[in-house]
N, C-alpha and C positions, 0 to 999 in steps of 0.2 A: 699189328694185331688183326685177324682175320674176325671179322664182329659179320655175323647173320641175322640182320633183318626180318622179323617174321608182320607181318598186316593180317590182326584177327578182329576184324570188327568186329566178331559175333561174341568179343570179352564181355559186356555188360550182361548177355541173355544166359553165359556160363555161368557168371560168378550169381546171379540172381536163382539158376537151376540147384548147381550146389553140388551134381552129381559129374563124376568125372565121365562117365558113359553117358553125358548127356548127348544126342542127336541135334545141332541147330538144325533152325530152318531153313528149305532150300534156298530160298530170298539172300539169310544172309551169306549163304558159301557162294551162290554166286555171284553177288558183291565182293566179296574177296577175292574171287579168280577173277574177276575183271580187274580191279583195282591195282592189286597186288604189287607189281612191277612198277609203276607211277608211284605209292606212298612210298616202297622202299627205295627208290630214288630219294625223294625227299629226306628220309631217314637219315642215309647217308651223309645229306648236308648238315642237317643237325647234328651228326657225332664229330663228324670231320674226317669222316673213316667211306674207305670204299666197299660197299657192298661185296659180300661174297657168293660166288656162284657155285660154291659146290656146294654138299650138303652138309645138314646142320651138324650133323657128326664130327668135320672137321671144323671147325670152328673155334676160337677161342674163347669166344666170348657171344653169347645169344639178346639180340633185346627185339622182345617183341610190343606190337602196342600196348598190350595188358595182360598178368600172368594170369592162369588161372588150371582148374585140376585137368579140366579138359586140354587146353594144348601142352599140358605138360606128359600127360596122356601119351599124345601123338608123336611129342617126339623123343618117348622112350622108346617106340616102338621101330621110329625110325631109327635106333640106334645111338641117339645124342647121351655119351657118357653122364655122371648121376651130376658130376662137381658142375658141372653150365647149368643143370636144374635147379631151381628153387627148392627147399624142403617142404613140408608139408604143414609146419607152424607157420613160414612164410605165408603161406598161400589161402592160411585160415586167418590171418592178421590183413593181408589183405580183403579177404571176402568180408571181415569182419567192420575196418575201417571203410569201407566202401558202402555202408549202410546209410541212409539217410538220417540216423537217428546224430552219427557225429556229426551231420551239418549243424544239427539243430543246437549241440553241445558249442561248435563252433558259434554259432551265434547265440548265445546265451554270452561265450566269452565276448565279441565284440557289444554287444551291451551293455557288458558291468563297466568294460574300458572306456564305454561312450560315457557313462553316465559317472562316470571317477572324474574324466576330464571337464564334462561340461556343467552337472549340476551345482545351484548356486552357495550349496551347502555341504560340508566335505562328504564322502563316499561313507555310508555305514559299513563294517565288517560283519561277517559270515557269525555267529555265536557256534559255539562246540556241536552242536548236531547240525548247522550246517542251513541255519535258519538265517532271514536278513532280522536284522534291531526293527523297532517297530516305527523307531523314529527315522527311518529312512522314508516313510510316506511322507513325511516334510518336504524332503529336499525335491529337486527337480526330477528325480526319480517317480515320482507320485503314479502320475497315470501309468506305468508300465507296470510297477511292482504292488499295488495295490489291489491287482486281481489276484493274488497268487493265492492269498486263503482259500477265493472262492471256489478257486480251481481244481483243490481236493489234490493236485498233484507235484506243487511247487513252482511249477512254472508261471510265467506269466503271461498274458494274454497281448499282443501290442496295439498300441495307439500309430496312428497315422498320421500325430503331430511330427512337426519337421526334427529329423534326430538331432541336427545342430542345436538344437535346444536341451540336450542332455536326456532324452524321451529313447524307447525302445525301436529300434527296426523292427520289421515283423519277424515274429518265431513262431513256428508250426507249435505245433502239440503232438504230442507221442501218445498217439490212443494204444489203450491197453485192451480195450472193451466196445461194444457196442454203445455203451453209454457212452464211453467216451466220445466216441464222436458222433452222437448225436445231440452231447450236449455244446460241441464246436459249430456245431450245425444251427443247435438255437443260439448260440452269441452273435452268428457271423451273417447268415443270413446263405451266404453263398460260398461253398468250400472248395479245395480240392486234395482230394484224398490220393496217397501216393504209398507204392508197395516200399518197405524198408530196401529194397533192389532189384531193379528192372531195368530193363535195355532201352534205347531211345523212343520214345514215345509208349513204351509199354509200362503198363503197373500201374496210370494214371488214369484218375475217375475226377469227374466234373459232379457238382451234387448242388442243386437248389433248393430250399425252403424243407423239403424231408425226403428220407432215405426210402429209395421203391425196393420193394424184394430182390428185383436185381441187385441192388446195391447192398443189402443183407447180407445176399451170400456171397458177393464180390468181398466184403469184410472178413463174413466168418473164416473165408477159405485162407486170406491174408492173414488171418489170426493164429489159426492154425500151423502156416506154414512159415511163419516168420515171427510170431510174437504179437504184434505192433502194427500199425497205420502210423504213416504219419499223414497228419490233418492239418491243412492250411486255409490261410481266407482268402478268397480267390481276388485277384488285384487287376487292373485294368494297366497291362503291362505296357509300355513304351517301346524301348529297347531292351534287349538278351544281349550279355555280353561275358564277360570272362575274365580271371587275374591269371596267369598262367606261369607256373614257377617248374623249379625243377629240386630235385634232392639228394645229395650225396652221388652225385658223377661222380667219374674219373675225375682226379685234379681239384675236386672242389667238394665243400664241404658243408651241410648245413640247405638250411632252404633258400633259392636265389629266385629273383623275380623272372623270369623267363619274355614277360609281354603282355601288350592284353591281344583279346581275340571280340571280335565284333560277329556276331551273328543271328541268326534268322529260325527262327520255330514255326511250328503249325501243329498246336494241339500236344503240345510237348516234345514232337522229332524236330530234329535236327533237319534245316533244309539249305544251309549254304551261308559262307561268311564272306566277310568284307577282306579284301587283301590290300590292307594299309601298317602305315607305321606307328609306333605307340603317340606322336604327338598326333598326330590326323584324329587319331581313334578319343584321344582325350579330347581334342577341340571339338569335335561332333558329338561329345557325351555333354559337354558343357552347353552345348547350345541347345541340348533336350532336357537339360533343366541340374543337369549335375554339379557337384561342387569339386573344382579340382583339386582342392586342401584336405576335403574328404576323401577322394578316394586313394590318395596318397597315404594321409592317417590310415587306413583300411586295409592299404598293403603293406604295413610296416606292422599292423596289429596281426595279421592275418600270418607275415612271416613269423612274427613270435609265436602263435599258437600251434601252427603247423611245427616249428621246431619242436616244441616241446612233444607231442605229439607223435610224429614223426622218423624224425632224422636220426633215431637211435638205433632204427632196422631197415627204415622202407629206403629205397634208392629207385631212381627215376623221374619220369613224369609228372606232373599233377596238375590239375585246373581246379579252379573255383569259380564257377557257376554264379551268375547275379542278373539280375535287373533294374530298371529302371522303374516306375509306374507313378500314375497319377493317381492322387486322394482324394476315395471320397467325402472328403472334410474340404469343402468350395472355400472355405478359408484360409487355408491353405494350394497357393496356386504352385508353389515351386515342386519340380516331381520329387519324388520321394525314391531312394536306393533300398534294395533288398540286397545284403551285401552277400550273403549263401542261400542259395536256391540248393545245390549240392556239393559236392566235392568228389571229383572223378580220379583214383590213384593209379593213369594210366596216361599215356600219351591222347592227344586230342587232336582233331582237325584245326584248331587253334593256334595250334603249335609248330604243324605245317605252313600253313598261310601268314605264322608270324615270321618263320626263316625265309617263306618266299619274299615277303616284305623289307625284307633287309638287304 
């Protein structure tokens, strides 16, 4: 099979534009024409397939790091027959699952399965509109779901009690409004506000004690163009790191663990990861305060959701985004996991330096 490698790191800043005629910035093409030739090496190793040097047009088969309307754009024009393209519900099912708002759906779901397994009193069920019973503020659930009234919007607010206690990870809030996150702003003290899709390190706003005018229209403008903020409580983060899976290859079927990925931030980008093996990467998570039975539970919950989710269209790549961090609650010393920060539906540097590592 002749398979064409394409490296478009400028996928995040497409799929956040939305416009197939979008122009990236000269920064990221010229990271691409540098890069280029070095990631589709890599590539290679990960399919098991040899790079093809002619063009995309002959080709059997196309995988690029991430679709989007832009490169799909470019290589109509190159000539690349319609059946190696994506369709165009593809490509909106992609833009669409790549939103921040499904991390947050995602971790709603590792919440209820935390709090099924650990609290001391069994799980309440959902009532016909789709409410918790009332009697679930009993059980070990308490502190997590006991803001949800207050929140006017179902969700719940989290606690930075240890999860293994059957207690919430933290979960953003989906602002709809300027209220809304202004009123995340008075619970938390300290936020960070984040566009529903943005490129590495873009779309992200840092916001303490009240919103300045810039941060007004930084909202309205996200309001307008996306619906939505999503609003988080800014956490005094440890380590960045990553579950990295793959979905419906060739040969295989369903979501499979791919690795994890170890790496390094600065204000939200991306600046370099560790090139180790998945035992190195868990024993250096463990000795920053992680529980290795947890993140095991996390990636076998994380592959059921993703399945469901998923594996009935998308094929490819995926990572999921997380951290470590310590709590401001000094009673609790052990760090605390944020298990979805986001979820990226595309190949990662991750994913590179996990087949380098092998």
């Amino acid at each position: 099979m002749k398979i064409r490698y394409i490296f478009n790191p400028e996928h995040d800043l497409c799929l956040a534009n939305g416009s197939p005629h979008y122009l990236p910035p000269a920064s990221a093409l010229k990271f691409r024409a540098d890069c280029h030739r070095q990631v589709e090496q890599w590539l290679e190793g990960i399919m098991g397939e040899a790079p093809l040097a002619a063009p995309s047009r002959n080709a059997d088969m196309i995988v690029p790091w991430g679709w989007n309307s832009v490169l799909v754009k470019q290589l109509r024009q190159e000539g690349v027959p319609e059946h190696l393209l994506p369709n165009e519900e593809y490509l909106n099912l992609i833009r669409e699952y790549s939103r921040r708002e499904h991390a947050v759906k995602c971790a709603e779901y590792l919440n209820r399965c935390n709090i099924q397994q650990n609290a001391p009193a069994p799980a309440m069920a959902k009532s016909s509109n789709g409410a918790y019973n009332s009697a679930m503020a009993k059980s070990g659930s308490e502190q997590c779901y006991s803001a949800m009234a207050k929140s006017g919007s179902g969700r719940c607010y989290p606690s930075l009690a240890e999860s293994s206690s059957g207690r919430c990870y933290p979960l953003p809030i989906v602002a709809k409004s300027i209220r809304d996150v202004e009123a995340t702003l008075e619970r938390w003290g300290k936020i960070v506000l984040k566009s529903p899709l943005s490129g590495s390190g873009k779309g992200i706003r840092w916001v303490s004690e009240a919103l300045s005018h810039s941060d007004i229209g930084w909202c309205l403008h996200n309001l307008e163009h996306y619906g939505s903020i999503i609003a988080e409580e800014r956490q005094n983060v440890i380590q960045d790191f990553a579950m990295l899976f793959s979905c419906n290859l060739p040969f295989k079927s369903g979501i499979e663990f791919f690795g994890y990925s170890l790496f390094f931030t600065s204000n939200g980008a991306y600046k370099g990861s560790v090139v180790e093996n998945d035992s190195f990467i868990e024993e250096y998570l463990c000795s920053q305060g992680a529980n290795l039975a947890e993140l095991h539970r996390i990636r076998a919950q994380l592959q059921e959701h993703l399945t469901k989710e998923l594996a009935g269209w998308y094929k490819g790549f995926l990572g999921v985004d997380m951290f470590l961090f310590s709590p401001a609650d000094k009673e609790h010393r052990r760090a605390q996991l944020n298990p979805v920060v986001e979820i990226n539906l595309r190949l990662t540097m991750g994913h590179l330096f996990r087949h380098l590592a092998r």
